[in-house]
C-alpha positions, 0 to 999 in steps of 0.5 A, spaced: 511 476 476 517 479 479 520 481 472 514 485 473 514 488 479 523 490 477 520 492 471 515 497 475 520 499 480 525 501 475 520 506 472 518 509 478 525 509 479 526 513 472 520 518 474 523 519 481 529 521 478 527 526 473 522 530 477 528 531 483 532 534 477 526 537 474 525 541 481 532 542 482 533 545 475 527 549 475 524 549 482 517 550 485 512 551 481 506 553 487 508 560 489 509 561 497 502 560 500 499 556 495 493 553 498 490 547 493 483 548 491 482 540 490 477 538 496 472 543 492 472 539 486 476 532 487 472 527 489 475 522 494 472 515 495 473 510 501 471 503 501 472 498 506 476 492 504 473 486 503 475 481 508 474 475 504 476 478 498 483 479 502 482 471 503 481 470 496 487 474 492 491 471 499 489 463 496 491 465 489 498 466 491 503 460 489 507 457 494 513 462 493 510 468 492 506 467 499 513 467 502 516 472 499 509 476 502 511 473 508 518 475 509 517 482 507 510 483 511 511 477 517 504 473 518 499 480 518 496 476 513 495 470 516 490 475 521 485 475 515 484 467 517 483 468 525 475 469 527 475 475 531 469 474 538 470 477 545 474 472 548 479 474 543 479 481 543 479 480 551 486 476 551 488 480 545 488 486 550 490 483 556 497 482 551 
């Protein structure tokens, strides 16, 4: 898995590189004013997460890839697990 994501990140490396030369060299490709007419034909989908789902893929990481999750992202992940009522939410605003 972590091959994988080196792999990934040095393609998205090589890709960053070239368009930053690509628009050094050969500059904007929008005229000054341009105003994009995507919202009239592009289709933009928003679904919520699913909370359990989230749990699911969480369990199914081994025991170093959740520490390598932990030590970039800290214990928000460990959020997904914690039941959320009113005496909660009460003490979480009074922090």
């Amino acid at each position: 898995m972590d091959e994988m994501l080196l792999e990934n990140e040095e393609e998205n490396a090589k890709v960053h590189h070239w368009s930053e030369v690509n628009q050094r060299k050969c500059g904007d490709s929008l005229g000054a004013g341009h105003e994009t007419e995507t919202s009239e034909y592009a289709h933009v989908s928003v679904k919520q997460n699913n909370v359990q789902e989230l749990r699911e893929i969480l369990d199914h990481f081994d025991y170093k890839t959740k520490q390598l999750f932990r030590e970039s992202y800290g214990d928000i992940a460990y959020l997904l697990f914690v039941k959320v009522d009113g005496s909660f939410l009460k003490a979480l605003i009074q922090f």
